[in-house]
C-alpha positions, 0 to 999 in steps of 0.5 A: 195318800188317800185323799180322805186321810185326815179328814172327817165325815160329817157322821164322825160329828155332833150336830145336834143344836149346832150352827153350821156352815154348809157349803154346797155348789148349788150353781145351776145354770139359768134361764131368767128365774127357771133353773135349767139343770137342778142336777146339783141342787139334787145332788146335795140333798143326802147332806142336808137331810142329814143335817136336819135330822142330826138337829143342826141349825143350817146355814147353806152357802154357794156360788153362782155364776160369776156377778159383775157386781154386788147383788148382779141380779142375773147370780141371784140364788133366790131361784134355788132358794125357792127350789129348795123350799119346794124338794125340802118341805121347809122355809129356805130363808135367802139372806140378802147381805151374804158378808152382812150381821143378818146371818148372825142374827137370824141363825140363832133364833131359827125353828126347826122348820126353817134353813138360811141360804146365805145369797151369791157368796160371790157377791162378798168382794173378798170371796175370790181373794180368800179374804180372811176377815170375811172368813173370821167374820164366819168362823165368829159365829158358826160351830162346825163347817162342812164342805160339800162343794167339790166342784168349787174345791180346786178354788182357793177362796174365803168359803172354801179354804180360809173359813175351813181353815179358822173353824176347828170342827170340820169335815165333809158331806156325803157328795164330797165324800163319794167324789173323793171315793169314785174318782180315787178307784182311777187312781188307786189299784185300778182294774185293767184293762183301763182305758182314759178318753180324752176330749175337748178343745185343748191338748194343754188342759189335759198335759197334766192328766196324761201324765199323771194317769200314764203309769195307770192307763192300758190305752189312751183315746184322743178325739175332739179338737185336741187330737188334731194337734195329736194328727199334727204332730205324726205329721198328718195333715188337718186341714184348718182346723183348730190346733196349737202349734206351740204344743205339737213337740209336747203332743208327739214327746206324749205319743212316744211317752206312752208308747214306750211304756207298752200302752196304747194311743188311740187317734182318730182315723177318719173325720166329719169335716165342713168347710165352714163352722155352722150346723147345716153346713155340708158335710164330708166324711173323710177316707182317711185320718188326714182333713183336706185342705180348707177343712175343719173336722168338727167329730170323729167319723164312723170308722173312729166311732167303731175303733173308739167303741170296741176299745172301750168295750172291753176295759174294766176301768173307764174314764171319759173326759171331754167330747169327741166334737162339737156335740152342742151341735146335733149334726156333730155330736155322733161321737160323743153319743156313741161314746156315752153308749159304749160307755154304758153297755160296758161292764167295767167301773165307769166315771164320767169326768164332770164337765161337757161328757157330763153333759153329753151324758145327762142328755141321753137315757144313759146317765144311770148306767155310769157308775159316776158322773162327776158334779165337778168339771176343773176340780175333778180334773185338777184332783186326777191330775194329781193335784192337792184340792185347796179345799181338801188341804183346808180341811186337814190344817 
């Protein structure tokens, strides 16, 4: 099935004098009051825009970060309220009580230049438990809903399943619609050769990935942390590194799995190894694909970075979940750059999948070079492992 199948666009609905529901993922990451990283702020503004000029009274919903309480000074979305301001040309009116009657009141009597945000919508106590009177208290009062917010969808929570599921007119908004789009080439008829790059720390947030992309996917790259249980499970050594022990009879059932089928897996076979975890710690390029004793591999080393690139290179269809290493320190980050570089010179469809390779992307020239870099890091995951978002579920009912 499509993953668009049964849901409307925000262009299939008339907005004009309507109020509506907007929820967005403007969760920006914070230094104090400075945004560090308006990326997503950005990325939702084709639907605003669209909203204003379609003439809907506007009232815009996010989440940020995780508040310890209600009204968590250091969640406060006034930051992005002023941003917004700034890049719309219009008053972005913060309502301070998201669960409160201020919203009622103030979006029926807004002017054409103004748009209400409502404040942290985490700050509402039955946000994360999908609490149905705050989504009535919503549905009550607003025409029409769209979720725009595919980072928050794979979130069973009041504003993005149970409020979808009370109001009847509903759809979704041009970044959610361009997520579903791009990811769905990795799924549907991908061109091949197709090859999935695999990261990050554990081999059991990705199980699911593997295997749902495994009928899919012409070669398999495994770096970061997780291919050292990968290592363990063909028996090489890898020193003192990071594995999990419970999951290398899975790793190597994966490794045989795959190449049963005729695909290819790709392991790392060299490493940048220290003996202790601190960015000037000295470092050993290993010979081979085993890490000495009392060694760490912290990145790939420069004959992996060869064997990874060449891959890459020559694929029609690309994929790039999690980094090769520690790229947050730059003495361990070469893999991944140089992944991100393989990435944008090749020719092939070239989808990012949110999360650390999106950020390993966005701190290089590279980033426009990728046909897509995905605005969601869990959701984008648990959507390409197959998984029904239950905000999209939400919006078919």
């Amino acid at each position: 099935m499509n993953a668009l199948d049964g849901i409307q666009k925000i262009t299939d609905i008339d907005l004009k004098a309507k109020k509506l529901f907007l929820r967005l993922d403007l969760n920006v990451p914070l230094d104090g009051n400075r945004i560090v990283d308006d990326l997503r702020i950005k990325a939702a503004l084709p639907t605003i825009q669209y909203a204003i000029e379609a003439g809907a009274k506007i009232m815009l919903c996010s989440h940020l970060g995780r508040p310890k309480e209600k009204g968590d000074p250091s969640c406060s979305l006034e930051p992005v309220a002023v941003h917004l301001s700034e890049l719309l040309k219009k008053e972005v009116v913060l309502v301070e009580d998201p669960e409160g009657d201020g919203a009622k009141a103030l979006i029926n009597g807004l002017t054409s230049n103004q748009i209400l945000l409502l404040e942290n919508i985490r700050y509402a106590s039955g946000e994360t438990k999908n609490d149905e009177k705050l989504a009535e208290h919503f549905a009550s009062f607003v025409d029409v809903y769209i979720n725009d917010a595919f980072g928050a969808s794979h979130r069973a929570h009041a504003s993005i399943k149970a409020l979808a599921e009370k109001v009847p007119v509903k759809g979704i908004g041009f970044l959610m619609e361009k997520e579903l789009s791009m990811l769905g080439r990795l799924l549907e008829k991908p061109e091949t050769p197709y090859v999935a790059v695999m990261g990050g720390s554990k081999v059991s947030d990705k199980i699911d990935l593997i295997q749902n992309l495994m009928d899919k996917v012409d070669s398999f790259i495994i770096g970061g942390a997780m291919s050292y249980t990968f290592l363990a499970a063909k028996g090489i050594p890898v020193g003192s590194s990071r594995i999990e022990s419970e999951k290398i009879g899975f790793a190597r059932d994966l490794i045989e799995r795959i190449e049963g089928r005729g695909k290819k897996i790709l392991l790392p076979v060299d490493h940048i190894a220290v003996k202790e975890f601190k960015a000037d710690a000295q470092i050993t390029e290993t010979p081979t694909d085993a890490i000495p004793e009392g060694m760490m591999a912290v990145d790939i080393g420069p004959k992996t970075r060869t064997l990874f690139t060449g891959e890459i290179r020559q694929a029609k269809t690309l994929l790039w979940n999690g980094p090769m290493g520690v790229y947050e320190m730059e003495a361990f980050a070469k893999g991944s750059l140089q992944v991100a570089r393989a990435f944008a010179d090749s020719e092939g469809f070239s989808v990012i999948g949110g999360g650390d390779s999106a950020a390993v992307v966005n701190s290089t020239d590279f980033a426009d070079k990728m046909d897509h870099i995905s605005t969601g890091g869990g959701a984008s995951l648990e959507y390409l492992q197959g998984d029904d978002l239950p905000g999209l579920a939400a919006l078919r009912s």
